[in-house]
LOVEX-601331 format. One record per residue (C-alpha): residue number from 1; y, x, z. Coordinates in pm, 1 decimal, always signed. Layout:
+-----+----------+----------+----------+
|   k |       c2 |       c1 |       c3 |
+-----+----------+----------+----------+
| NUM |        Y |        X |        Z |
...
+-----+----------+----------+----------+
! end
This chain:
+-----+----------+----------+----------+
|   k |       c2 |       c1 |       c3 |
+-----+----------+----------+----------+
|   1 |  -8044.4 |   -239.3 |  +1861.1 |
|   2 |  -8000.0 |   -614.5 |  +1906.5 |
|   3 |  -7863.1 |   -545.4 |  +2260.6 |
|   4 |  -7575.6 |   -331.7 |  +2058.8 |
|   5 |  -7532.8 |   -600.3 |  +1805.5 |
|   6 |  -7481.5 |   -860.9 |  +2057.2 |
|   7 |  -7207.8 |   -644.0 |  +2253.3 |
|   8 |  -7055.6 |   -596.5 |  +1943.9 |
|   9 |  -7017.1 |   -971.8 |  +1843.2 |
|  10 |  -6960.6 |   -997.1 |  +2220.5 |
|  11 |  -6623.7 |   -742.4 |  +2217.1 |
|  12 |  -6538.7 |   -924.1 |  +1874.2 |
|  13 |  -6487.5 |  -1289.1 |  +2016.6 |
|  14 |  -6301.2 |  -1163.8 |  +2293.0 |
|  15 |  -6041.6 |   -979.3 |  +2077.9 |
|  16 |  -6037.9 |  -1332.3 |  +1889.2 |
|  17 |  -5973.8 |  -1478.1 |  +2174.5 |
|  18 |  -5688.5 |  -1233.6 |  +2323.9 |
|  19 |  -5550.6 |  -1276.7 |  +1978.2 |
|  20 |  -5461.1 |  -1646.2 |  +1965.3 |
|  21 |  -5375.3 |  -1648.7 |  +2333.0 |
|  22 |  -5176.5 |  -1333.4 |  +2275.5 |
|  23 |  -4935.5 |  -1173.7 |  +2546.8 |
|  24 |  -4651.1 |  -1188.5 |  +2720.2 |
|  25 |  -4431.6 |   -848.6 |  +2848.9 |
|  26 |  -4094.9 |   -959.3 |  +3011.7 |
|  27 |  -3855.2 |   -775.8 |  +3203.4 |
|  28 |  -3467.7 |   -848.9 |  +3360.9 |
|  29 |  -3206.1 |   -612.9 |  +3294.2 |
|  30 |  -2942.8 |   -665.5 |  +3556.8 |
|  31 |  -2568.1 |   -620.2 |  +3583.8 |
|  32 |  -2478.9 |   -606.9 |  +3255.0 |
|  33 |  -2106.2 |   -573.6 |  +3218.3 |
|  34 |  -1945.2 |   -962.4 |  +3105.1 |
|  35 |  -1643.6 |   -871.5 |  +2793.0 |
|  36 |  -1343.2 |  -1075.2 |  +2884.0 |
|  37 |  -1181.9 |  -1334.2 |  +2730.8 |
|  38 |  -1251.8 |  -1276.6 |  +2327.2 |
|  39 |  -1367.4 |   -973.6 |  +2392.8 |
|  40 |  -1688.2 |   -838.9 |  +2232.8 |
|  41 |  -1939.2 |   -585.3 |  +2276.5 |
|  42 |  -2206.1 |   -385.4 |  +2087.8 |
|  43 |  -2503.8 |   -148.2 |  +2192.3 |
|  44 |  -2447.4 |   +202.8 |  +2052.3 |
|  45 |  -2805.2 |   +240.5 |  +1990.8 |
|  46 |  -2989.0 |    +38.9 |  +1751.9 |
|  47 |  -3327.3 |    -89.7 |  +1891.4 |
|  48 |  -3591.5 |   -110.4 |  +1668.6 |
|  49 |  -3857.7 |   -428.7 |  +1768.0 |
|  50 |  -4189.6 |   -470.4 |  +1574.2 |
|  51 |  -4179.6 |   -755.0 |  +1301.1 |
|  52 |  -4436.6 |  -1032.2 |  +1294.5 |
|  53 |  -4641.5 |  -1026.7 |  +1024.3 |
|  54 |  -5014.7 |  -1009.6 |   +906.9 |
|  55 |  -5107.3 |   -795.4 |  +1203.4 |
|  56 |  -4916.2 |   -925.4 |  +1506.6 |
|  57 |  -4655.7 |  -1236.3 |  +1544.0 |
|  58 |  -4385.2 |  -1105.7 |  +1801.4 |
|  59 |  -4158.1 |  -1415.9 |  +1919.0 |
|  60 |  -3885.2 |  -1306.4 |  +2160.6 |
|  61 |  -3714.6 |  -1496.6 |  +2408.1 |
|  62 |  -3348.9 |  -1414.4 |  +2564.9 |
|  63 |  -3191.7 |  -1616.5 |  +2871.6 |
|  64 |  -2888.3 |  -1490.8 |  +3053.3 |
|  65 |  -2702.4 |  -1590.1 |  +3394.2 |
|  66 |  -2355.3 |  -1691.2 |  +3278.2 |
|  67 |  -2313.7 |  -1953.3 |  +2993.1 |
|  68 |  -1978.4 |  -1826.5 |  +2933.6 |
|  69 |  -2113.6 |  -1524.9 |  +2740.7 |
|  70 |  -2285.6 |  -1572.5 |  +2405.9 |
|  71 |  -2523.7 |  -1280.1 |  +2240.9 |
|  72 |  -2641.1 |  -1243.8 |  +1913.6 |
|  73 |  -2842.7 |   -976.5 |  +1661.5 |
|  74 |  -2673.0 |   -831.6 |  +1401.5 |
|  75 |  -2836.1 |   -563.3 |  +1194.4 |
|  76 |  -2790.1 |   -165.9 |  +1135.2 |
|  77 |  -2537.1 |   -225.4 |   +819.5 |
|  78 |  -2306.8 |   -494.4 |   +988.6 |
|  79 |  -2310.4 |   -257.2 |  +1287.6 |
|  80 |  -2140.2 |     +4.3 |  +1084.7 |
|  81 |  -1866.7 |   -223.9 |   +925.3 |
|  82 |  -1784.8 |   -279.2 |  +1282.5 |
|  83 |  -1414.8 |   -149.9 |  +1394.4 |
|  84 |  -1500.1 |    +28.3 |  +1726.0 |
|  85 |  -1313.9 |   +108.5 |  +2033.5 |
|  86 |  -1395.3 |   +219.6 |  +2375.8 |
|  87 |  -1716.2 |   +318.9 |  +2439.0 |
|  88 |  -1854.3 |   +177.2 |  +2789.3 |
|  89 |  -2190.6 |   +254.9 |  +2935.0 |
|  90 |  -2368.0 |   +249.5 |  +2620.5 |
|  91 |  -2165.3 |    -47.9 |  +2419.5 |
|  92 |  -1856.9 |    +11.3 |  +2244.1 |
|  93 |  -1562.2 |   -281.8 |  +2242.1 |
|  94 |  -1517.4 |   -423.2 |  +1909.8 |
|  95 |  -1308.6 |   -717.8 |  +1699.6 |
|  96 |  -1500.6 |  -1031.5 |  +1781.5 |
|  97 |  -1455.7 |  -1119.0 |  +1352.3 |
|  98 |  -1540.1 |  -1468.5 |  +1256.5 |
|  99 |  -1709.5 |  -1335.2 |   +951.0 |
| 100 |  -1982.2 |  -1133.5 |  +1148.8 |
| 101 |  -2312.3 |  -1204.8 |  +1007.7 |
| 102 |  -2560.4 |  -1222.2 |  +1267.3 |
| 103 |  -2902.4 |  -1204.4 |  +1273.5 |
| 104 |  -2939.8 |  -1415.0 |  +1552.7 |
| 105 |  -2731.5 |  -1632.4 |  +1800.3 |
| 106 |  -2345.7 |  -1568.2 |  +1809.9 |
| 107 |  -2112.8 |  -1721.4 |  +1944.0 |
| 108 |  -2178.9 |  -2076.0 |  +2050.4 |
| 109 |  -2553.0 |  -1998.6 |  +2160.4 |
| 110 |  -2522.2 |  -2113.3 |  +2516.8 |
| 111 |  -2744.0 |  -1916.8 |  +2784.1 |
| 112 |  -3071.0 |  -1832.1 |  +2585.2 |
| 113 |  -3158.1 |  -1718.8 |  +2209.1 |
| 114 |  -3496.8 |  -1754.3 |  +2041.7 |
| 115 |  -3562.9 |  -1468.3 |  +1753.3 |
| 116 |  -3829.5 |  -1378.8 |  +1569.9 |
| 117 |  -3791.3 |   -979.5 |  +1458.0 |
| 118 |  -3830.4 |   -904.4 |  +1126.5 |
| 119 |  -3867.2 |   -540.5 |  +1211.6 |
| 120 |  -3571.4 |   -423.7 |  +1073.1 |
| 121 |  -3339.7 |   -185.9 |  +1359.4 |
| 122 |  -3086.9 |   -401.8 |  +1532.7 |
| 123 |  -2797.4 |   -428.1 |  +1742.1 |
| 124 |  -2740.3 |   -671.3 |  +2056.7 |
| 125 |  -2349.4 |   -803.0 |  +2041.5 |
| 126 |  -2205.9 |   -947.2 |  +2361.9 |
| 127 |  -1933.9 |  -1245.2 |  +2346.1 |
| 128 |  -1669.4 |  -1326.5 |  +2625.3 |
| 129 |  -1515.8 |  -1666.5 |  +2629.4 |
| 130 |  -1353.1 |  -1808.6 |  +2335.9 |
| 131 |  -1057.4 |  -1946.4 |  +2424.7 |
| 132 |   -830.3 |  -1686.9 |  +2368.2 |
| 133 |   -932.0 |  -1573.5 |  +1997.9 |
| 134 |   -721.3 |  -1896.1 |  +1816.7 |
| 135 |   -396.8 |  -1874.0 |  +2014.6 |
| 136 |   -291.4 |  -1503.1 |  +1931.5 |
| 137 |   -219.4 |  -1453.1 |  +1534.3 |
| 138 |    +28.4 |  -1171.1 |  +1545.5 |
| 139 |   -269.7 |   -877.3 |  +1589.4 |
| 140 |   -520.7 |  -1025.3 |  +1294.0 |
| 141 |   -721.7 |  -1131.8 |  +1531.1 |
| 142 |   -806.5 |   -781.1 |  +1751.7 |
| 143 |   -902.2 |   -831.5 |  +2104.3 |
| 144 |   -700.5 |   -520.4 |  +2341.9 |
| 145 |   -765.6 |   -239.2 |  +2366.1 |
| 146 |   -688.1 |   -268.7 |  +1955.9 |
| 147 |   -386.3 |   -543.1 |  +2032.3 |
| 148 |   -192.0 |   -241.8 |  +2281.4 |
| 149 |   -171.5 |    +97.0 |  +2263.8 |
| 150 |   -198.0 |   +173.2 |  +2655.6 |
| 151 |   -504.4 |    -34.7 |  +2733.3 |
| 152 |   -601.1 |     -2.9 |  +3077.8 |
| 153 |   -991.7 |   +153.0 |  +3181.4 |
| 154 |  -1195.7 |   -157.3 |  +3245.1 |
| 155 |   -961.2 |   -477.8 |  +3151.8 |
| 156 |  -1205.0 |   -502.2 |  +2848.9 |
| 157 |  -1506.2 |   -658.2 |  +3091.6 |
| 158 |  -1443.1 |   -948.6 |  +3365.5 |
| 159 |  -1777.9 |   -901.4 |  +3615.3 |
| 160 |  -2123.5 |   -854.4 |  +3569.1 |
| 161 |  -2475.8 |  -1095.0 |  +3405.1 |
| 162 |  -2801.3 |  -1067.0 |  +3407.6 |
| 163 |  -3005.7 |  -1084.2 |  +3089.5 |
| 164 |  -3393.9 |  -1193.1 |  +3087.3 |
| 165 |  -3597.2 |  -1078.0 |  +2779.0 |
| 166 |  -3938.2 |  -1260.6 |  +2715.6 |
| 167 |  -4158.0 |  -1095.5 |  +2457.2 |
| 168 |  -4506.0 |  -1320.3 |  +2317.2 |
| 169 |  -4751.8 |  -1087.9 |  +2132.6 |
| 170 |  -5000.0 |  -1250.6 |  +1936.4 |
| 171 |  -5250.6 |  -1172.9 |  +1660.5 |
| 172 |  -5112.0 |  -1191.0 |  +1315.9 |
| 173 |  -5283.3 |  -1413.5 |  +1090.6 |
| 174 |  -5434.3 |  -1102.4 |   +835.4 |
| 175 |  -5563.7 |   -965.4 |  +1194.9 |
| 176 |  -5762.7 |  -1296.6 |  +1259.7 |
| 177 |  -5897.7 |  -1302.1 |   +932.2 |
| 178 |  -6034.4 |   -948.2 |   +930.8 |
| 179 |  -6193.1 |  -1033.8 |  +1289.5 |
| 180 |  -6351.1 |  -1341.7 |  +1214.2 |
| 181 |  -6501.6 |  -1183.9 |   +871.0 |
| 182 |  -6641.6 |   -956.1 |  +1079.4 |
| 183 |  -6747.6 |  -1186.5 |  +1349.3 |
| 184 |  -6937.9 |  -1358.4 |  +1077.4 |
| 185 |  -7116.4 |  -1029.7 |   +937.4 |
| 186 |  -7252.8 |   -950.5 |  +1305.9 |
| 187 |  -7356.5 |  -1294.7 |  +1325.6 |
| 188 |  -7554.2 |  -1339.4 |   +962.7 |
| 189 |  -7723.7 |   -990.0 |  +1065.1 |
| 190 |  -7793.9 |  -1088.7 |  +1411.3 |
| 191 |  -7944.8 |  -1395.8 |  +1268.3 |
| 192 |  -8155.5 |  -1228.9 |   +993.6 |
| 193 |  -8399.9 |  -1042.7 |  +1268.3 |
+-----+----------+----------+----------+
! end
């Protein structure tokens, strides 16, 4: 029996252990099509990440190949108040709006984004260069293919990037409590033999 209660406390301190050390999971999605100038993109699909909290922390890392584009997070209802046009391997084009609350990032974030999820469903919204948004006030600010009504296939995205997600999985801090309460139980009854 004390053999058991020993791997027991044993198994315990490890997942302590794992738990403040944590995990990382990363992965690079390549060729991702670039928007052109004030052009923007959104993923169709909303993607749903697990929020930090009392059981795990989740902090998530983005880093992408050409500084030109910017990315941010914007969340299931901005999404829908989103005027959408052509739909392009899973994004659709849409108004790159000034007043688009994001989650996360947006324009002006450089080549990497640091998030937190709250675990809320999101959507990832892709940036082209800016310098063409100011100039033009005559279509209320829609990039083509809104701006014309023959819009070519394609004129909407200038190239290709690369976009590196880093994902660090820890214990939450209600999981840590409940395994070090525990760790002390095993402990006090190991002791009391």
């Amino acid at each position: 029996m004390s053999a058991f209660k020993s791997i027991i406390s044993l198994l315990i301190g490890v997942l302590i252990i794992g738990s403040l050390i944590g995990w990382t999971v990363s992965d690079t999605i390549e060729d991702i099509p670039k928007p052109s100038d004030g052009i923007c993109a959104v993923t169709s699909e909303p993607v749903s990440i697990p929020s930090s909290g009392a059981l795990v922390d989740v902090d998530l890392d983005l880093t992408w190949s050409d500084s030109t584009v910017w990315i941010g997070i914007i969340n299931e209802e901005t999404y829908a108040g989103l005027e959408k046009s052509t739909a392009y391997n899973g994004a659709e084009v849409v108004a790159c709006d000034s007043q688009i609350s994001f989650v996360a990032g947006g324009p002006g974030t450089g080549d990497a984004l640091a998030w937190q999820p709250d675990g809320q469903a999101i959507h990832i919204l892709v940036g082209g260069p800016e310098d063409t948004q100011e100039d033009d006030d005559e279509d209320d600010g829609f990039p083509p293919p809104f701006s014309q009504i023959e819009a070519q296939q394609g004129q909407d995205y200038s190239g290709d990037f690369d976009l590196t997600y880093e994902a660090h999985i820890s214990g939450g801090s209600g999981f840590l409590f409940v395994l070090v309460a525990i760790e002390i139980v095993f402990v006090g009854w190991m002791l009391k033999r």
